[in-house]
N, C-alpha and C positions, 0 to 999 in steps of 0.2 A: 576484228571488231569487238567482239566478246570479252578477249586477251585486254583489249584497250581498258574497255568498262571495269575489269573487276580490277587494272591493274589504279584505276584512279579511285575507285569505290576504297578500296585498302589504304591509300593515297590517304584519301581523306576520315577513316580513322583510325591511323596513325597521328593525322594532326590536331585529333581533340581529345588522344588518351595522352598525347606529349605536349599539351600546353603549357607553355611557359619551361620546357625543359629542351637542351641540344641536343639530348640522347638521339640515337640514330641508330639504336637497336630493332632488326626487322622483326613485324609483327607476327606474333605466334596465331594462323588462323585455325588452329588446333585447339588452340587455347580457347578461341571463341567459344566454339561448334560444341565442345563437351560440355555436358551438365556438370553443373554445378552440385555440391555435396544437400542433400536435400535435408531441411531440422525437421527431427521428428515432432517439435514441438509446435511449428509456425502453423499461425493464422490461417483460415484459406482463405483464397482468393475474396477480393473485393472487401475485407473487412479495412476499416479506418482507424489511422489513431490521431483522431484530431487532435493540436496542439501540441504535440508531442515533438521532442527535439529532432529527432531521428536523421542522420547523416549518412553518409557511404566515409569509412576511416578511407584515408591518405597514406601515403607511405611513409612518410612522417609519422603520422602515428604510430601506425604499424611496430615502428621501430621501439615506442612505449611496452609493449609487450613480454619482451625479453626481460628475466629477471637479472639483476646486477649481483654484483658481489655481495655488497652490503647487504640485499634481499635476500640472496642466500644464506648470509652470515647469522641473520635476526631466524630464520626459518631454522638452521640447525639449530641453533640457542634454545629456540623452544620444545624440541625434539629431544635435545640432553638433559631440560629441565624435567619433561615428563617421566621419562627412565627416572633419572634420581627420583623423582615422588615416589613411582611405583616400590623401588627397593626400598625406601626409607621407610614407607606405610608395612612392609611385610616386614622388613625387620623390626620395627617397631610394635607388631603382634598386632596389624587392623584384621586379620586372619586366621588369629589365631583361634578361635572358639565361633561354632557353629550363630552363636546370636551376634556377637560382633562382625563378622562376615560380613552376616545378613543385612546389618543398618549400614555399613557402608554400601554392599552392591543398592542396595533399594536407594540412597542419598543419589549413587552416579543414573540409575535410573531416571529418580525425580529432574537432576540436573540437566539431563540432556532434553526431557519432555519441554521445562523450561526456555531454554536456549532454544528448541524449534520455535515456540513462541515467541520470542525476542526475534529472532530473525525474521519472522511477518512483521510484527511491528513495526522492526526497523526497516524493511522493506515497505511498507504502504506511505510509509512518512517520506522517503528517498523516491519513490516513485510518485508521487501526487504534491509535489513542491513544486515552486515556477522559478527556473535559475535564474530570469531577470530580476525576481526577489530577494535573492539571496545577495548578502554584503560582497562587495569585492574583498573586504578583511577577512574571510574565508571563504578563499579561492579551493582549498580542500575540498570543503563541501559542495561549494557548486562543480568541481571536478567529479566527485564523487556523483552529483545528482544526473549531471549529464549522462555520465557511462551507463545509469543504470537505466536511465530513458531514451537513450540510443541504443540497446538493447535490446527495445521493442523492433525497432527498427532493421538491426542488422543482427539477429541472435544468434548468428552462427561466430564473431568476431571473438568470443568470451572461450571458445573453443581452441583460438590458437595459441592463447596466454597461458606462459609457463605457470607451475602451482606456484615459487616462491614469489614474481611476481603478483599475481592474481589475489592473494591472500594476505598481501604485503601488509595493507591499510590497518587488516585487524592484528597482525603477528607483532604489531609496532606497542598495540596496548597489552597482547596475550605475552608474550616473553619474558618482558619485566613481572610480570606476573606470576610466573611460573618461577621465573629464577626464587621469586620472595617466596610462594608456595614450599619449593623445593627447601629453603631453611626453616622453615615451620616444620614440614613433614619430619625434618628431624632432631628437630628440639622441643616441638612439641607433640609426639604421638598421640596424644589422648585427643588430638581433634583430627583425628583421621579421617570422622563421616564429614567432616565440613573441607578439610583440606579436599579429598578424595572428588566429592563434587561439584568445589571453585574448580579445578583439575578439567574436569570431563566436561566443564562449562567452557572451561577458556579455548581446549581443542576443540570441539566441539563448530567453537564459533569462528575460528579458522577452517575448519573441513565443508562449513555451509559454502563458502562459496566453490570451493571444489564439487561437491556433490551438485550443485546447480550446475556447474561446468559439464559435469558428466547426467547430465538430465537430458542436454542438447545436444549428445552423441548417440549414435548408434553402436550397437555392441558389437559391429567389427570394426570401432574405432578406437577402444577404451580397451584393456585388461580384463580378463574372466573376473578379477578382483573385484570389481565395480557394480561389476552386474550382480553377482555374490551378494554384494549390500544391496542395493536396489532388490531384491528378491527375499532378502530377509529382514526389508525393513527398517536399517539404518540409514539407508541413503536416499532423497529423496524420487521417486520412481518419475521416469516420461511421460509414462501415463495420466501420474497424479499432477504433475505441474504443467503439463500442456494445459489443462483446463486454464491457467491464468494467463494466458496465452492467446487462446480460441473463445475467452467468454468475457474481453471486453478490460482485461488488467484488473476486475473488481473483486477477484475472490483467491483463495487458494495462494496465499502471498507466501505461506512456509518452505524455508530452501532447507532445512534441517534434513529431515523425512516424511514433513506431510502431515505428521498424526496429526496435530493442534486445529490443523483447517476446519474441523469437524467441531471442534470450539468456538474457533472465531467467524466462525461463517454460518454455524445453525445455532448457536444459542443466541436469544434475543432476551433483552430485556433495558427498562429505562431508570437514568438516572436520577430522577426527578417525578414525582406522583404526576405534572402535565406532558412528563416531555415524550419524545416520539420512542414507540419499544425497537428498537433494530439492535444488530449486532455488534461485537466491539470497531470492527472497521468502519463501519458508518460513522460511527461516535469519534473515532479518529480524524479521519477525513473530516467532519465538522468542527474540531478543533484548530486544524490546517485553516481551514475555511476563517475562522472567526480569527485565530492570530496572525495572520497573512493578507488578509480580507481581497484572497482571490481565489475561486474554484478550485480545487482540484483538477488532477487531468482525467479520473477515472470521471468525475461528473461532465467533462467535455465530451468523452468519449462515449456514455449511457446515457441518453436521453432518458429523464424521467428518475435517474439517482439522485440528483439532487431533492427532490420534492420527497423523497424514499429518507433521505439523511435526516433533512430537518422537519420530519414528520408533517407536510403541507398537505390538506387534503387534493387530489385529483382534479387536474386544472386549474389550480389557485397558486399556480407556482410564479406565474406572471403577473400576479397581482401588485402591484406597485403600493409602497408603503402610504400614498398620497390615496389610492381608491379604498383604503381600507379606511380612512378616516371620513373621506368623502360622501363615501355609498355604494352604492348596489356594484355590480361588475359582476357579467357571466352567472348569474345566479347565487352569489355568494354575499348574506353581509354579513360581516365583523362583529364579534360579539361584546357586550360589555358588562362589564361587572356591575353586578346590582345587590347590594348588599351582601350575603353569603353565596347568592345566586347566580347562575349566568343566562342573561337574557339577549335576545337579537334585535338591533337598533336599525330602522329605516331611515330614510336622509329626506324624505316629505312627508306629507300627511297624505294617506290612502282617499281614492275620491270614493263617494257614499258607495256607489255601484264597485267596486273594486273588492275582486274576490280573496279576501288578505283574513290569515285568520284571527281571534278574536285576542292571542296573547301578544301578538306583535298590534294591531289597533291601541293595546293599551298604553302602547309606547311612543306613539308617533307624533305626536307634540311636544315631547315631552325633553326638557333644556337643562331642568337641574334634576339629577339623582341623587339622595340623601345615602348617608351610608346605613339608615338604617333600612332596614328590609320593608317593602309595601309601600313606603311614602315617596311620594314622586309630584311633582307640581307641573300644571297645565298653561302655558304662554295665551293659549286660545282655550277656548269651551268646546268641549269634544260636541261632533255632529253626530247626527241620527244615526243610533245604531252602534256606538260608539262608549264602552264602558266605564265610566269614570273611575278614576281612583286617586287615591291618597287625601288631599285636605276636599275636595270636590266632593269626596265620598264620603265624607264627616259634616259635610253642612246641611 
């Protein structure tokens, strides 16, 4: 009886892992039973990513993973580009004296600082896009946008993809790159500190998606090589990028090595003498916001980032642009310019007994506002208790 049950339990998912296929390969229930490789980066339990693409790949897909020749071909190209710089730069004397040294190493320095900031950038923009937005004329990009928000979803996938693969998208811009680099470096030595780090910017921006590969491994999956970097700071650490992971997609976007998050995530400041003070990512995401004119998915996913972005005060995020002009809502009214001034405008006139204080009563009849400051005209004669002003208060 038992024997029956688990032989039809099996039965039947065999026939929903083979839908739509004739295979008639017996089920591995081995394969079941053993846990699965655990990301030291994932979410815990119960966290959401509303709106987010997020899929289980296919085998089909799968099969996307594996790099090709051609992938290969562009990945060594820029591997033989870099050698040549290097030789060309030291033959060339970027080396040769202690001060010239020093402004190249510090240029690859600067370059790489950079390049970690470029790659948050380009990550908060790739990850806070909506692919029904984007044009079917660049199926690239919403390719690209998918992978990187189905990511959230499945982040162990990004783990089985080979390097030339994986890195293909940027080795297509960096190669050509380097190859040109590479005939500068030696025809023109005397720009060594600028060759030296375009150089460290273009690897650089090929190795970010490697070091993010090796962020969601554990260290007896990866090379002592890896970890090496992760530990001294070149590569970006588990530690450091699990937080963009476990706190919601809003912070900590840098695949480089992380330093920059410290940047873009704690300095605040505003564009505009009225506008809201937040950080560059905010300011990003409001960008998305205003030339897409749909949320972001990090505002789907944090309640309460939204109104944080566009600087809305607390509970007035649902204010409808129709109650702002109308009146009162939730204890908030709208305010209005009144000559150099800004004053708060009610949408009736207060009743005598109404506890209102006495610079908003001076308002509340009031239909035309002048632009100069103080003069203001009354539709009605203000009642008891009721301050007059502007031509009222000159007769």
């Amino acid at each position: 009886m038992v024997t029956s049950l688990q032989g039809s339990l099996l039965h039947a998912v065999r026939s929903l892992t083979t839908t739509g296929s004739q295979s008639t390969q017996p089920l591995d229930k081995e394969a079941i039973d053993r846990p699965q490789p655990s990301d030291p980066t994932a979410a815990p339990n119960g966290s959401a990513d509303a709106g987010r693409v997020g899929r289980a790949k296919t085998e089909e897909d799968t099969s996307s993973w594996k790099a090709t020749p051609l992938q290969k071909a562009v990945a060594a190209g820029g591997m033989v580009a870099t050698a040549a710089i290097g030789a060309a730069l030291i033959a060339g004397g970027a080396f040769s004296t202690v001060g010239s040294g020093a402004v190249v190493v510090a240029s690859m320095i600067g370059a790489y600082l950079v390049t970690d900031m470029g790659t948050a950038m380009v990550h908060v923009v790739i990850d806070n896009l909506d692919c029904e937005k984007i044009p079917e004329s660049l199926p690239w990009l919403r390719r690209l946008v998918e992978d990187f928000q189905n990511h959230h979803e499945n982040p162990r996938d990004i783990v089985k993809r080979e390097f030339a693969n994986h890195t293909a998208d940027a080795q297509v811009i960096t190669t050509p790159m380097l190859i040109g680099l590479a005939i500068a470096a030696i025809t023109r030595p005397h720009l060594a500190p600028l060759i030296a780090a375009a150089t460290v910017s273009a690897n650089a921006a090929v190795l970010s998606p490697e070091f993010h590969k090796r962020s969601h491994m554990r260290p007896d999956e990866s090379a002592p090589i890896w970890q090496l970097l992760k530990d001294i700071g070149l590569a970006v650490s588990t530690k450091r990028h699990a937080k963009h992971h476990t706190q919601g997609h809003k912070s900590h976007y840098a695949l480089l090595n992380g330093f920059t998050n410290v940047f873009l995530d704690g300095v605040k400041f505003k564009l505009t003498p009225g506008g809201p003070k937040t950080n560059l990512i905010r300011k990003i995401e409001v960008a998305i916001y205003r030339l897409t004119a749909t949320e972001p998915q990090s505002w789907r996913e944090n309640p309460g980032l939204r109104g944080i972005a566009l600087g809305l005060e607390p509970g007035r995020e649902e204010m409808s642009a129709r109650a702002k002009t109308a009146g009162v809502r939730a204890g908030f009214e709208p305010r209005v310019r009144h000559g150099g001034s800004s004053r708060r405008q009610i949408s009736c006139s207060p009743h005598p007994t109404q506890n209102t204080e006495r610079w908003r009563r001076d308002t509340a009849c009031c239909s035309v506002l002048h632009a100069r400051r103080g003069i203001s005209r009354f539709t009605t004669s203000p009642h008891c208790g009721q301050c007059a002003t502007g031509e009222l208060a000159r007769r």
